[in-house]
C-alpha positions in Angstrom: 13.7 25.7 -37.6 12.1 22.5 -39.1 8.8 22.8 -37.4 8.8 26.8 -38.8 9.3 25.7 -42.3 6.4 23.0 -42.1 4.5 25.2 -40.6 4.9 28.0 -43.8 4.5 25.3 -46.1 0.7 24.3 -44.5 -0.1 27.8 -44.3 0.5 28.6 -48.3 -1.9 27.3 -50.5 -2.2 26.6 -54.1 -3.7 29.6 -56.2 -7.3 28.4 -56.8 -10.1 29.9 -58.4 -12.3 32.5 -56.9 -14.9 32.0 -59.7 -17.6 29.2 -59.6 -19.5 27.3 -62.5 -22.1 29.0 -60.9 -21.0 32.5 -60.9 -20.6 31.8 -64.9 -24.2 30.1 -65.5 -25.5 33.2 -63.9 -23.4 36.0 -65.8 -23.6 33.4 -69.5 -27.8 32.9 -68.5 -29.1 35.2 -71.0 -27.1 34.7 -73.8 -28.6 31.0 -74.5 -31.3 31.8 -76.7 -28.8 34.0 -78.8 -26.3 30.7 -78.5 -29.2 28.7 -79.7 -30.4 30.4 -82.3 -33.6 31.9 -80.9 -32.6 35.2 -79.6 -31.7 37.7 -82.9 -28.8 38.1 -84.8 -27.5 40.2 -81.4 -27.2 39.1 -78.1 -29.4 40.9 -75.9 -27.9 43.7 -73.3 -28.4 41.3 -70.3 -26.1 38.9 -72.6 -23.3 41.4 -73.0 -23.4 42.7 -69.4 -22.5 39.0 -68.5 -19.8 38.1 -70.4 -18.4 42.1 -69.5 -19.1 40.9 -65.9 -17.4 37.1 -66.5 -14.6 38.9 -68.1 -14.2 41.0 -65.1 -14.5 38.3 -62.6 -11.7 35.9 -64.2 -8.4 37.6 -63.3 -5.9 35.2 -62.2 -4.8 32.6 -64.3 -6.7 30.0 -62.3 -9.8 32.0 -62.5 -9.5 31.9 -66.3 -9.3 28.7 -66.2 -11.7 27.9 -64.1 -14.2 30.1 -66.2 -13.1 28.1 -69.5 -14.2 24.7 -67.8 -17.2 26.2 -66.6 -18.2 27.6 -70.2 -17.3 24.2 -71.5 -20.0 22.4 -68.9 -22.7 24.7 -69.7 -21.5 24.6 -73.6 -22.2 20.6 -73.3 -25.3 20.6 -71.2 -27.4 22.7 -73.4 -28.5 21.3 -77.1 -28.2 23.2 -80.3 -25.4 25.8 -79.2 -24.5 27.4 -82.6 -20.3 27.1 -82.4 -20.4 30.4 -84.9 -22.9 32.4 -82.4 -20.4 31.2 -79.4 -17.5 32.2 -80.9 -18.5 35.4 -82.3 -20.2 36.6 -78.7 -17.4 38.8 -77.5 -16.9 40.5 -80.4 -20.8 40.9 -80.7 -20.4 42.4 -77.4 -17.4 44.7 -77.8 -15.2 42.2 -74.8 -11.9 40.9 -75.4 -11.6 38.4 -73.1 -9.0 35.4 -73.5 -10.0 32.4 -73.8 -13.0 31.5 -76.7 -16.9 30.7 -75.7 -16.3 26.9 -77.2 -16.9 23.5 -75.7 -13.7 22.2 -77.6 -11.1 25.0 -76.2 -8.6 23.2 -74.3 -8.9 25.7 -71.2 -5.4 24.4 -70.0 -3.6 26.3 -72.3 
């Protein structure tokens, strides 16, 4: 019985993210010159299709979070992100999604 229970316990793993940093560079890649002022006062389809396509892809709670970290990297490796433009982008592109485009969210909430 012992050696059954170990064994259950190796085979169950912690819930982990099926979404990469990468997966949300890709789908957030066209929105930076809208995040950076350089793009329009509207993100550009491509934009929108991304964040309806992140939005999509972050399900699970882990995924979510994931995402959030993810947005935060890419928020902090690219210069002269407009917080306003960031935080208004689901709205611009008619996506509710639940956590905000911000490099200052804390995604473990």
């Amino acid at each position: 019985m012992l050696v059954l229970v170990a064994s259950v316990q190796f085979m169950v793993k912690p819930a982990e993210a099926a979404i990469t940093c990468g997966d949300v560079d890709s789908d957030l890649f066209a929105c930076v010159p809208y995040l950076t002022g350089k793009g329009g006062d509207d993100p550009p389809p491509q934009c929108c299709a991304g964040v309806v396509k992140l939005k999509n892809s972050a399900v699970s709670i882990a995924d979510k979070q994931a995402a959030c970290k993810c947005v935060q990297a890419a928020a902090s490796r690219i210069s002269g992100i407009d917080d306003a433009a960031a935080s208004s982008l689901p709205a611009k592109c008619n996506v509710q999604i639940d956590f905000p485009i911000s490099k200052d969210f804390n995604c473990a909430e």
